[in-house]
C-alpha positions in Angstrom: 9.4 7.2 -43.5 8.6 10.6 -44.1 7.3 12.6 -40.8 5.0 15.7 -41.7 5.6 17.6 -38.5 3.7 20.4 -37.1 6.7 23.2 -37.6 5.9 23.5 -41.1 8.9 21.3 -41.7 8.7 18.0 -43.9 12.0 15.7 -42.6 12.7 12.3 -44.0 13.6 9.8 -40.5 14.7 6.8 -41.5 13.9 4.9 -38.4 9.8 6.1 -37.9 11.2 8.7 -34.9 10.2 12.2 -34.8 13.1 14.9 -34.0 10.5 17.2 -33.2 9.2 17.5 -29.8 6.6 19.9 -28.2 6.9 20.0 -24.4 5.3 17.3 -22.5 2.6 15.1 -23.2 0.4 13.1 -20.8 -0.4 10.7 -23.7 0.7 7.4 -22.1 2.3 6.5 -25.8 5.3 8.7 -24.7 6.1 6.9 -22.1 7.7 4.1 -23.6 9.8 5.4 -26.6 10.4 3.8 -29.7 8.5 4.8 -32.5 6.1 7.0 -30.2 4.9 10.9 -31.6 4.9 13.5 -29.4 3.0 16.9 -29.3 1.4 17.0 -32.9 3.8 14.9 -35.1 2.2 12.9 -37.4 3.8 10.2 -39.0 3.0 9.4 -42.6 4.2 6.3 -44.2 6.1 6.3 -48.0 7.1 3.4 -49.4 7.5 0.4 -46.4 11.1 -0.9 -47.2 13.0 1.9 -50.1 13.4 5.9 -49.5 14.9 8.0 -51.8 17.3 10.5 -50.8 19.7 12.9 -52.0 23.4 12.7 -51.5 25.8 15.6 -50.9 26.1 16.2 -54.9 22.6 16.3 -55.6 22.2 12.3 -56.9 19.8 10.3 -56.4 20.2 7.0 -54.4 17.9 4.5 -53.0 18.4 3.5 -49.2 17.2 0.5 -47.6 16.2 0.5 -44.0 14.6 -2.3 -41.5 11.6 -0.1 -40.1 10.5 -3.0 -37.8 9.5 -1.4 -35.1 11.9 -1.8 -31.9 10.8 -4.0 -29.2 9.6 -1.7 -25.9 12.0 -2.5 -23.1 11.2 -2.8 -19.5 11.4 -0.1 -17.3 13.7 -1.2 -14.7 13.0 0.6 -11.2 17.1 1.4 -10.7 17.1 3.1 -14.1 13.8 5.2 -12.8 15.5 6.0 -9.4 19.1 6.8 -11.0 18.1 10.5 -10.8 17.4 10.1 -6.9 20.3 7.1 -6.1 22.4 9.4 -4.1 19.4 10.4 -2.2 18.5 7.1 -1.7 22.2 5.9 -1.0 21.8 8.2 1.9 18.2 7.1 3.1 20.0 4.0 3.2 22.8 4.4 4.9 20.8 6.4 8.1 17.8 3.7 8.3 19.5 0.9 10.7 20.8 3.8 13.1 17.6 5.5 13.1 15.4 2.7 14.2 17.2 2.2 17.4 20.7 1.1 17.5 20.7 0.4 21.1 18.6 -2.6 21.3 20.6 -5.5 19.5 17.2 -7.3 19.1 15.6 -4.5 16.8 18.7 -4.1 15.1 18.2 -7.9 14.1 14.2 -7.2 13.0 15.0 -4.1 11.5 17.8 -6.1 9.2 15.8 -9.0 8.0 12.8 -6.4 6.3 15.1 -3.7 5.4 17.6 -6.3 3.8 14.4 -8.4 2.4 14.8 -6.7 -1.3 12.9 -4.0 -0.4 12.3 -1.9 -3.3 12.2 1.5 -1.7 9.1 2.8 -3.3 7.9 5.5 -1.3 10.8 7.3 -0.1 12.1 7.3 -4.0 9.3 8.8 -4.8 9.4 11.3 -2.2 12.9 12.5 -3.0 11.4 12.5 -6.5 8.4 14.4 -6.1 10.6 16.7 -3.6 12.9 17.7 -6.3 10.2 18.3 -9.4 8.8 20.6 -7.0 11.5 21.7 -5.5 12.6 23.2 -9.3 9.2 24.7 -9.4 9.9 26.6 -6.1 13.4 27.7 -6.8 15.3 25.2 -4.2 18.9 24.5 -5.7 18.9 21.7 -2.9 16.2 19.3 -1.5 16.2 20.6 2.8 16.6 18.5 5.6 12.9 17.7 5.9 12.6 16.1 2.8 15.7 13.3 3.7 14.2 13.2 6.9 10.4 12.5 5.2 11.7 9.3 3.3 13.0 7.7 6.1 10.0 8.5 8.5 8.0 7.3 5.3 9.9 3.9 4.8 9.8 3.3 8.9 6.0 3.4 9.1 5.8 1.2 5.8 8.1 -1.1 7.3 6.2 -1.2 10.7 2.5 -1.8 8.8 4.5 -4.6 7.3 5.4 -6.4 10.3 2.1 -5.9 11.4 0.4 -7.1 8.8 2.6 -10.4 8.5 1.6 -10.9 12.1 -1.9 -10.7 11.5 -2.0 -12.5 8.1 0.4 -15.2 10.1 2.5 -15.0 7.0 5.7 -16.8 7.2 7.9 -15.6 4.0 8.1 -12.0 2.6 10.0 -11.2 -0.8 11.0 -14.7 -0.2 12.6 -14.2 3.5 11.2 -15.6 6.7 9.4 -12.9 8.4 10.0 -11.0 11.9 7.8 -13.3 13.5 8.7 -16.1 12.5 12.3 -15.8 13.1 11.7 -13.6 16.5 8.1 -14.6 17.3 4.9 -12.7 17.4 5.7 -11.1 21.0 9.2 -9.3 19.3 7.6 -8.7 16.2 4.2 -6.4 17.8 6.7 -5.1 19.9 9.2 -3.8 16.8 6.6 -2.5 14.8 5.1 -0.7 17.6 8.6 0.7 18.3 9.0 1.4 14.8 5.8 3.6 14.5 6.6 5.4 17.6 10.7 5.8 16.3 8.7 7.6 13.1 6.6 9.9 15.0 9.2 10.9 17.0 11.0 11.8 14.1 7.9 13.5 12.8 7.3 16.0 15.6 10.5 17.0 15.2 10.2 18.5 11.9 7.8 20.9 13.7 5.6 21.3 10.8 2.0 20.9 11.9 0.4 20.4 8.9 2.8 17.4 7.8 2.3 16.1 11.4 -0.8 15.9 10.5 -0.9 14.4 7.3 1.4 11.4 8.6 -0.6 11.3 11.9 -3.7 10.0 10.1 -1.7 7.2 7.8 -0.9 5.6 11.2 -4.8 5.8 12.1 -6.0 4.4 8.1 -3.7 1.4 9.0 -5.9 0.3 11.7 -9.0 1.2 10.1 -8.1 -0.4 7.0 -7.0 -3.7 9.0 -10.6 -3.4 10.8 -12.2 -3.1 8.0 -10.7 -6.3 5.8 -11.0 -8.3 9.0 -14.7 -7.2 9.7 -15.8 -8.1 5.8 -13.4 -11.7 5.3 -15.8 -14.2 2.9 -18.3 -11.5 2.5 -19.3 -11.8 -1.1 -21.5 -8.5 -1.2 -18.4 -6.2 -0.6 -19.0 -3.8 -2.6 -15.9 -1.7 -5.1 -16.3 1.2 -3.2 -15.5 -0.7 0.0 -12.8 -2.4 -1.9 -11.3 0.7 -2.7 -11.8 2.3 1.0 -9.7 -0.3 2.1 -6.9 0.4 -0.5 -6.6 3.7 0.2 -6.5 3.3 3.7 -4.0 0.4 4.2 -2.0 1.4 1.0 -2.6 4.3 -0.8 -3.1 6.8 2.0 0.9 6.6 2.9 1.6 6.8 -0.6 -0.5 10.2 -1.0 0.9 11.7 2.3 4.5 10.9 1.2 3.7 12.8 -2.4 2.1 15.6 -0.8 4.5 16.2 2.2 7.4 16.4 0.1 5.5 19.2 -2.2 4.7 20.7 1.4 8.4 20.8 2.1 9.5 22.8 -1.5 6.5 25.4 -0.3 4.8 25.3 -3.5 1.3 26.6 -4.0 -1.4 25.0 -2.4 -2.7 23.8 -5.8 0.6 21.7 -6.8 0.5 19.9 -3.0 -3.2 19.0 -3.8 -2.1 17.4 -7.2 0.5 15.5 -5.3 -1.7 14.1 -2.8 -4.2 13.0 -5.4 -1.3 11.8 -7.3 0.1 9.4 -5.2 -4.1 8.5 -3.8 -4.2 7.4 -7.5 -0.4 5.8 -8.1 -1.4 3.8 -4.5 -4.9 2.9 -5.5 -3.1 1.6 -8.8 -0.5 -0.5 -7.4 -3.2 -2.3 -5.1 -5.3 -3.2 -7.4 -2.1 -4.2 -9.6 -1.1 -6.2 -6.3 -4.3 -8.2 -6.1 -4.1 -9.2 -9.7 -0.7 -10.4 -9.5 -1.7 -12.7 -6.2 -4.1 -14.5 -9.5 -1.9 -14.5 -12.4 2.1 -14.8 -10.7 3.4 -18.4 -9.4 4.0 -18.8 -5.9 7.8 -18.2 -6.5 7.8 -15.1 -8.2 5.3 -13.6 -5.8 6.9 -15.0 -2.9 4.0 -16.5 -1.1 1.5 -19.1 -2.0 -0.5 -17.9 -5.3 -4.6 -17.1 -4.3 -3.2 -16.3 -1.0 -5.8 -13.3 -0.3 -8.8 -15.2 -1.6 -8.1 -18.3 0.9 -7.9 -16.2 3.7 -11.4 -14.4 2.7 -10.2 -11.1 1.6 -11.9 -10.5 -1.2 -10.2 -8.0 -3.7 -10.9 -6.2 -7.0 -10.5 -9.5 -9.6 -12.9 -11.6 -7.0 -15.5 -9.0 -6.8 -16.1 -8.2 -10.5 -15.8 -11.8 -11.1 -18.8 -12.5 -8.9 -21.3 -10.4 -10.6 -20.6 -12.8 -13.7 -20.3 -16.5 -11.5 -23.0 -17.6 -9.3 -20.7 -20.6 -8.4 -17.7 -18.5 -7.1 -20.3 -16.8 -4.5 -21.3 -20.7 -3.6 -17.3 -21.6 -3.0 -16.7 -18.4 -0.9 -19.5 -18.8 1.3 -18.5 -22.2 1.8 -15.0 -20.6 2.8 -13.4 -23.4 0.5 -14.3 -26.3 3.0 -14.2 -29.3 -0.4 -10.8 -30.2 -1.5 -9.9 -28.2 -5.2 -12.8 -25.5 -3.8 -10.0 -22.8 -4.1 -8.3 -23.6 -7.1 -11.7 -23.9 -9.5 -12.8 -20.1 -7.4 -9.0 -19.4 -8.7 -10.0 -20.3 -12.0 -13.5 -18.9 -11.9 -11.8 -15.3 -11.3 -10.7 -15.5 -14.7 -13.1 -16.9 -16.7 -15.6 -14.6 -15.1 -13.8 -11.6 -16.7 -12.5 -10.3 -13.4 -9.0 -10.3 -14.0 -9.5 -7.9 -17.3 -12.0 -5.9 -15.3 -9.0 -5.0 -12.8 -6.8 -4.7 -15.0 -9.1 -1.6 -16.5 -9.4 -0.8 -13.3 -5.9 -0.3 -12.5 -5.0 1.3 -16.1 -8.2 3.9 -15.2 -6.4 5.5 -11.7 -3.0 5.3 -13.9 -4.1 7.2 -16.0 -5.8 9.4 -13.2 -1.8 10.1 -12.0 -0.5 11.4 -14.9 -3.1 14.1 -15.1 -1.9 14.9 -11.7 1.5 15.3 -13.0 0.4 18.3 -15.5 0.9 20.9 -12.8 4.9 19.9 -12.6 7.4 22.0 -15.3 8.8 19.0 -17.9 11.8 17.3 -16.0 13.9 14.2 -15.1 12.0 14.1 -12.1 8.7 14.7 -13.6 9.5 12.0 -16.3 10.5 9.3 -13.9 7.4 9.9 -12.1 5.2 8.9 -15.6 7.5 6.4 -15.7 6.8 5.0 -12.2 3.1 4.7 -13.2 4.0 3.1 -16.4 6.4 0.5 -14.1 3.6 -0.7 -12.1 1.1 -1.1 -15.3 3.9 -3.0 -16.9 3.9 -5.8 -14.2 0.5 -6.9 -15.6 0.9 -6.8 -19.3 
């Protein structure tokens, strides 16, 4: 394939990849490699199988190449955290001690969810966003308020999730019984409310007001979020906006504060810890809505709890509440709060068919893209990359 290339350059690639490469681009097609242009490459095609080249002497000789196009490989989240691993080895290694090591009974709580397959989400991508800005400030080394943000990060995240399996009376998560279940609801209110308060000790500490701040008011969307699901449960005139009030506060609102506490932490300009905060808003509003499709489409093993476990209970997500403007029925079933026998499976199957599933999908794809432009403001690097590539991760679980 011959590649006419914006340096004024023809090159003859025999495998459909450019050499040349511009910068950065936000153009989600770079993302995933393979045959992907970047910056103003164009490719265009010669003859499909045979290219003509000349050897060393100046003959002519006919090559033949397989220009199938490579398949696109998963991202894998280890390879997207390899450039943080040792900060996460070390996250890691300080989160048991942290949460209270004199109380053999929190130990045991702490154990189960931290050792439940976690994925570590939002302290890698605080030691990620720390150390893209970081590089844009200068540091040569992320400080001690950085380390010490990912674990206060990853406590409260693990405290809102032994709350929430409390109130959603949830037996099973990633597959494990829950705190509760093995420790009863009593130990279980009682370690996340230690949890929370283990955090914001930690946070004072760090005796940056501003941060204090930012964290402070995560703790204060959990319970407004958990309010407001519990206040709107088979209401079928919830509205998107409401939908997406309730994202941010019981998921993405952590997510932003961990983006933008880290940037806080490099003391970059106000401008780049803006663009983080709006960042991870988007990244979290993203993964929810990736979340609610996933509790449609995934079988109970693979998600780890029963499949249409949201829409039994009454909360009623993004797929549900585009399906409804399309299927009079659905509204009939929910209101009815599935009282016939099948009632849930045909509103399961109703989702679909009444184009709600593609409709969040769009939705989802819409505040992805929304994250990369956030990321425009960081200088090209692994960190920055990985980022993309996080945002790419979470679109991949639907496609």
């Amino acid at each position: 394939m011959m590649m006419a290339c914006g340096c004024g350059r023809r090159q003859f690639l025999p495998f459909g990849k450019t050499v040349c490469k511009f910068g950065s681009s936000s153009n989600r097609s770079s993302y995933y490699g393979g045959g992907n242009l970047v910056g103003s490459c164009k490719a265009v095609p010669t003859k499909p199988k045979e290219i003509s080249l000349l050897n060393g002497i100046g003959q002519a000789q006919t090559v033949t190449f397989d220009l199938k196009p490579e398949p696109k490989q998963p991202i894998s989240l280890t390879n997207l955290f390899e450039v943080v691993a040792d900060d996460l080895q070390t996250l890691n290694d300080n989160l048991l001690s942290i949460v209270g090591a004199e109380n053999p009974v929190l130990i045991s709580a702490a154990e189960q969810i931290f050792g439940a397959g976690g994925k570590r989400m939002r302290p890698g991508l605080v030691f990620l966003v720390s150390r893209a800005t970081a590089e844009l400030a200068g540091l040569k080394e992320l400080t001690t308020e950085h380390r010490r943000l990912g674990e206060i990060i990853e406590m409260i995240h693990t405290a809102s999730l032994i709350h929430d399996d409390v109130l959603d009376e949830s037996d099973m998560r990633r597959g494990k019984e829950t705190v509760h279940e093995l420790f009863g609801t009593r130990v279980a209110v009682l370690a996340g409310d230690f949890m929370f308060a283990q955090a914001s000790w930690y946070l004072a500490n760090l005796e940056n007001l501003e941060v204090i701040k930012l964290i402070s008011q995560v703790i204060k969307d959990f319970a407004s979020g958990e309010i407001k699901q519990a206040s709107s449960l088979f209401d079928v005139d919830t509205k998107l906006e409401d939908y997406l009030l309730k994202s941010f506060y019981k998921t993405a609102s952590l997510v932003a504060a961990s983006t933008k506490g880290a940037a806080i932490f490099s003391r970059v300009e106000n401008n780049v810890t803006e663009q983080m905060y709006e960042f991870g808003k988007n990244l979290g509003l993203s993964f929810q809505v990736v979340d609610d499709i996933l509790d449609f489409t995934q079988s109970t093993e693979q998600l780890g709890k029963p499949a249409g476990s949201d829409l039994a209970k009454g909360n009623l997500t993004a797929p549900v509440i585009f399906a409804l403007e399309k299927e009079p029925r659905l509204r009939e079933i929910i209101e009815s709060e599935f009282c016939e026998v099948g009632s849930l499976e045909e509103a399961i199957g109703l989702v679909s068919e009444g184009g709600g599933i593609r409709r969040a999908q769009e939705l989802a794809r819409e505040k992805a893209d929304d994250a990369i432009k956030n990321l425009q403001c960081l200088p090209p690097s692994g960190f920055r990359s990985a980022l993309e590539q996080m945002v790419m991760y979470n679109l991949e679980r639907i496609d």
